[in-house]
C-alpha positions in Angstrom: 4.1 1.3 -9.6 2.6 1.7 -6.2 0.9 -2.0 -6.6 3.8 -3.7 -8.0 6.5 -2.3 -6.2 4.9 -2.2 -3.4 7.1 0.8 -2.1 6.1 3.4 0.0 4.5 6.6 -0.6 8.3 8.5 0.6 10.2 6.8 -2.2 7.8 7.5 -4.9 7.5 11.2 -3.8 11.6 10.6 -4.0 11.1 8.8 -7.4 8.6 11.6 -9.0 10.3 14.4 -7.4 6.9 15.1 -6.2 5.5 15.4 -2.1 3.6 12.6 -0.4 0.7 14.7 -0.5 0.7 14.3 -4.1 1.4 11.0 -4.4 -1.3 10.2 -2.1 -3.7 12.3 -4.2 -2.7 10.7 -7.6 -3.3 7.0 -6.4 -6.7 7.9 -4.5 -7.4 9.5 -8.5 -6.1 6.7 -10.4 -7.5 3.9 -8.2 -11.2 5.8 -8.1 -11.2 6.5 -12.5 -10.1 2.7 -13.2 -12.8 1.6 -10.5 -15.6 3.9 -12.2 -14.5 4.5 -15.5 -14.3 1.2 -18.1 -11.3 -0.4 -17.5 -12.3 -2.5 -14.6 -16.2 -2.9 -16.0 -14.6 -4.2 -19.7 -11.9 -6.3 -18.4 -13.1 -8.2 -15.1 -17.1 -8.9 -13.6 -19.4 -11.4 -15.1 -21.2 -8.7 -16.6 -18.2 -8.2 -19.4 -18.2 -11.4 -20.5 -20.8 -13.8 -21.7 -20.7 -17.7 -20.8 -20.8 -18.7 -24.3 -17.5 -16.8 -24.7 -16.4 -18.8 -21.2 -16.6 -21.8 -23.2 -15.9 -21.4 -26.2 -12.8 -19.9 -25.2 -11.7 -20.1 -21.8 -12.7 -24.0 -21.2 -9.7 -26.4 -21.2 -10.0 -29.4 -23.1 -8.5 -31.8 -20.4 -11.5 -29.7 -18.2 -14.2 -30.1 -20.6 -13.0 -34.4 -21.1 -13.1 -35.1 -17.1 -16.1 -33.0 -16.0 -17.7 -31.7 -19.1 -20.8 -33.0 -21.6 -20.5 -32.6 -24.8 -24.4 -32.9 -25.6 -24.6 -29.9 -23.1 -23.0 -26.4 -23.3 -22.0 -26.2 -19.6 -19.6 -23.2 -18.1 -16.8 -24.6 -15.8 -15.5 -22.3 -13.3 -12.7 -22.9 -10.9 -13.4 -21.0 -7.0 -11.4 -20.5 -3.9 -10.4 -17.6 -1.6 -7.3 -15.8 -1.3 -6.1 -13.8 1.5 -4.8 -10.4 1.7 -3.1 -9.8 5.3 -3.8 -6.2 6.9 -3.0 -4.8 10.4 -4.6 -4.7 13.2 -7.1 -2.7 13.4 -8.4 -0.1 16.1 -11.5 -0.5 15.9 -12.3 -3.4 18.5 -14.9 -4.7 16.9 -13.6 -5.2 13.0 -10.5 -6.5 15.0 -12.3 -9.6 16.2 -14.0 -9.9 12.9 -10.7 -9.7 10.9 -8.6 -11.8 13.3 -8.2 -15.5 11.9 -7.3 -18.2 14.1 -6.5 -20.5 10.9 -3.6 -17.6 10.5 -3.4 -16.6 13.5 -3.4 -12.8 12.0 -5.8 -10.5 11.0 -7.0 -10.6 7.1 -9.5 -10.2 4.5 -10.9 -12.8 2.1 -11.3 -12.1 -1.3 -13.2 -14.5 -3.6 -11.5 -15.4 -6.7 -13.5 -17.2 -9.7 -11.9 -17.8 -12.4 -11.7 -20.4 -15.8 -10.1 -23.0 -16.7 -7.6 -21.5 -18.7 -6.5 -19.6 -15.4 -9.1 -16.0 -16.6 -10.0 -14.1 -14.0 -14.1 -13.9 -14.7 -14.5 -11.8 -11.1 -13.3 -11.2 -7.8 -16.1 -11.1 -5.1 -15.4 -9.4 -1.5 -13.1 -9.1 0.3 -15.2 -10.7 3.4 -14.1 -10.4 6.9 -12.1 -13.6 8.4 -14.3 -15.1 10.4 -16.4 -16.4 7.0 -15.2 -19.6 5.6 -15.4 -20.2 1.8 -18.4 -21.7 1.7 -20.4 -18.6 3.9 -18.5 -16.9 1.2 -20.3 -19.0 -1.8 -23.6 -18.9 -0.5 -23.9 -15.5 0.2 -22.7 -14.3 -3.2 -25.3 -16.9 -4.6 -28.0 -15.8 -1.9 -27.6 -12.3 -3.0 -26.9 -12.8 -6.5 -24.0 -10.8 -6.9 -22.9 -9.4 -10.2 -26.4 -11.1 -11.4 -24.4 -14.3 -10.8 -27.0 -16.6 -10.5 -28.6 -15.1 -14.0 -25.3 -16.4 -15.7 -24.6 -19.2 -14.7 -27.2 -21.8 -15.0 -28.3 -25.5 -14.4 -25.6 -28.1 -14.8 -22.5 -25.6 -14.7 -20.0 -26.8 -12.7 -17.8 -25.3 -9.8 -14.7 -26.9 -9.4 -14.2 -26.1 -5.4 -11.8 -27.6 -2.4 -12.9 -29.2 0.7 -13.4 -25.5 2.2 -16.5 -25.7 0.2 -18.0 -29.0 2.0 -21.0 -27.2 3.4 -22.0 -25.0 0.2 -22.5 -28.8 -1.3 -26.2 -28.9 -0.1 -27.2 -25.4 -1.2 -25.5 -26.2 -4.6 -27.3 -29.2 -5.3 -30.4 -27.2 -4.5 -30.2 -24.4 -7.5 -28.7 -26.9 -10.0 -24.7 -26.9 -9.7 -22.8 -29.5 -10.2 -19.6 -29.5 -7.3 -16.3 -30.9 -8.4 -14.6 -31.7 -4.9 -11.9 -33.9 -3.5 -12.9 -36.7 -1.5 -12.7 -36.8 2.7 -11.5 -39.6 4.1 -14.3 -40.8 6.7 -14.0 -41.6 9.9 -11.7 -44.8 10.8 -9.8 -44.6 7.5 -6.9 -44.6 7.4 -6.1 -44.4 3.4 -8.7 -43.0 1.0 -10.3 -46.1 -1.3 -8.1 -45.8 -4.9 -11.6 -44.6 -6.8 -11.8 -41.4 -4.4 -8.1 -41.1 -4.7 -8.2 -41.0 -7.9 -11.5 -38.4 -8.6 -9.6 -36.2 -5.8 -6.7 -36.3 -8.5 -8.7 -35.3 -11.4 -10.4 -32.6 -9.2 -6.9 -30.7 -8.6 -5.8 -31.2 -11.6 -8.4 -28.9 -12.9 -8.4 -26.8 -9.4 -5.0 -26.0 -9.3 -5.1 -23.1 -11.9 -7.4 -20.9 -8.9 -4.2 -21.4 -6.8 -2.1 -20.2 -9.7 -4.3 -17.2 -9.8 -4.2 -16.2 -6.3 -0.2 -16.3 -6.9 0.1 -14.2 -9.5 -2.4 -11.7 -7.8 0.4 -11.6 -4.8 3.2 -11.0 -7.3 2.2 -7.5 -7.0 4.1 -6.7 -3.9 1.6 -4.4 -2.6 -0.9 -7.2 -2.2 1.6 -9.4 -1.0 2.5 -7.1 2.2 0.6 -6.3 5.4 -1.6 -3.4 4.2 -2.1 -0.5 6.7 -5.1 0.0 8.3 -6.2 2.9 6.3 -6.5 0.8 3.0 -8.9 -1.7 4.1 -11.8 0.0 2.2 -9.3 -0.2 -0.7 -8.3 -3.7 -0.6 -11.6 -5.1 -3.0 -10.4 -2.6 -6.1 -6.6 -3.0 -5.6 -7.3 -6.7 -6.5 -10.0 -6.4 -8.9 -7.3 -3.7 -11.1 -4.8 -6.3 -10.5 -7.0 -9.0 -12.4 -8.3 -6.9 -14.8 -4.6 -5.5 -15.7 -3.9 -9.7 -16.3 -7.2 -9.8 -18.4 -6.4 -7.1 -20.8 -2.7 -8.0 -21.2 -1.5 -11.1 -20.2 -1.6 -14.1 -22.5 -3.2 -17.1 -20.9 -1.6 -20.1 -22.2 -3.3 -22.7 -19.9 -5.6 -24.3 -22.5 -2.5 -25.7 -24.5 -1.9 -28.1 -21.4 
């Protein structure tokens, strides 16, 4: 209730008949057993599903016709970053950190990678504002993250936006193939009709990331300006949210 509601701790106390004390309690209890218990470690992480499942099950068959091979088994996953807005914090420096001027408001980034068909496969962060998408990438790659780089593998492809431009190199380097809309260079004024059109097929695959992040704000709680106090918070607020749509929400994306 507290994450799709969004309401504050005083009406729920009103709702339960309960203080704020307690309610307090019970969503520090609830939020800590689905984080450590299974819920969360079954339902979201690429550690609780394998990439033959990915695409046998979660690949689009428009995805798999534009980008895919079919003499090669490659997973095709859809990234971008979503933002969750918090409130200026006191802390001087964390407040530089989380201020961005793209907003012009403090935030936290999230990384949302998901399939095709719209599945959440994991949620990496959140990451301060002042890292771009494609810091973002590189470090969860760098680091290997979730054992990331043991599950994907050469010739997989990332279907990314233009926020991505300078993970393109590093990329190339470990084997992925980048799915990206085309720039226009410098003096155009129109993009040539060949990059218009891959820019096209690239959206029309990337657009169900952007659909993600939606439905992840849906749930009013994330879709507010969280207080300060809930910043440490943020990263398993989302990841319950996604795993809540992986358990129980049909994903009919693949029919399209």
């Amino acid at each position: 209730m507290k994450l799709r509601g969004g309401d504050s701790n005083r009406i729920l106390s009103t709702l339960f008949n309960i203080s704020k004390s307690s309610v307090h309690r019970s969503i520090k209890s609830i939020r800590t057993s689905l984080m450590n218990g299974r819920f969360v470690k079954e339902n979201l992480g690429f550690g609780h599903i394998t990439r033959e499942t990915v695409i046998q099950q979660h690949i689009r068959p428009l995805a798999q016709t534009l980008f895919g091979d079919a003499a090669t088994q490659q997973a095709i996953l859809v990234l971008d970053g979503t933002y969750i807005y918090i409130n200026k914090s006191g802390n001087f420096k964390f407040q530089r950190q989380s201020f961005s001027l793209h907003k012009g408001r403090p935030l936290v980034k999230p990384l949302v990678i998901v399939s095709t068909t719209g599945y959440f496969i994991s949620v990496m962060g959140p990451y301060i504002a002042k890292n771009n998408d494609a810091t973002i990438l590189n470090h969860v790659m760098k680091t290997n993250i979730e054992d990331i780089c043991n599950w994907v593998r050469e010739e997989d492809i990332f279907v990314i936006d233009r926020g991505f431009w300078d993970s393109l190199d590093f990329l190339e380097e470990i084997g992925i193939q980048a799915q990206m809309p085309s720039f226009m260079t410098k003096g155009e004024k129109q993009m040539p009709t060949e990059n218009a059109n891959s820019s096209r097929l690239v959206t029309k695959i990337w657009w169900v990331v952007e659909s993600a992040n939606a439905r992840i704000k849906h749930w009013r709680y994330l879709g507010k300006i969280l207080p300060s106090n809930q910043n440490p918070h943020i990263g398993d607020f989302v990841r319950i949210v996604c795993a809540i749509f992986n358990r129980h929400v049909l994903f009919v994306y693949h029919y399209i």
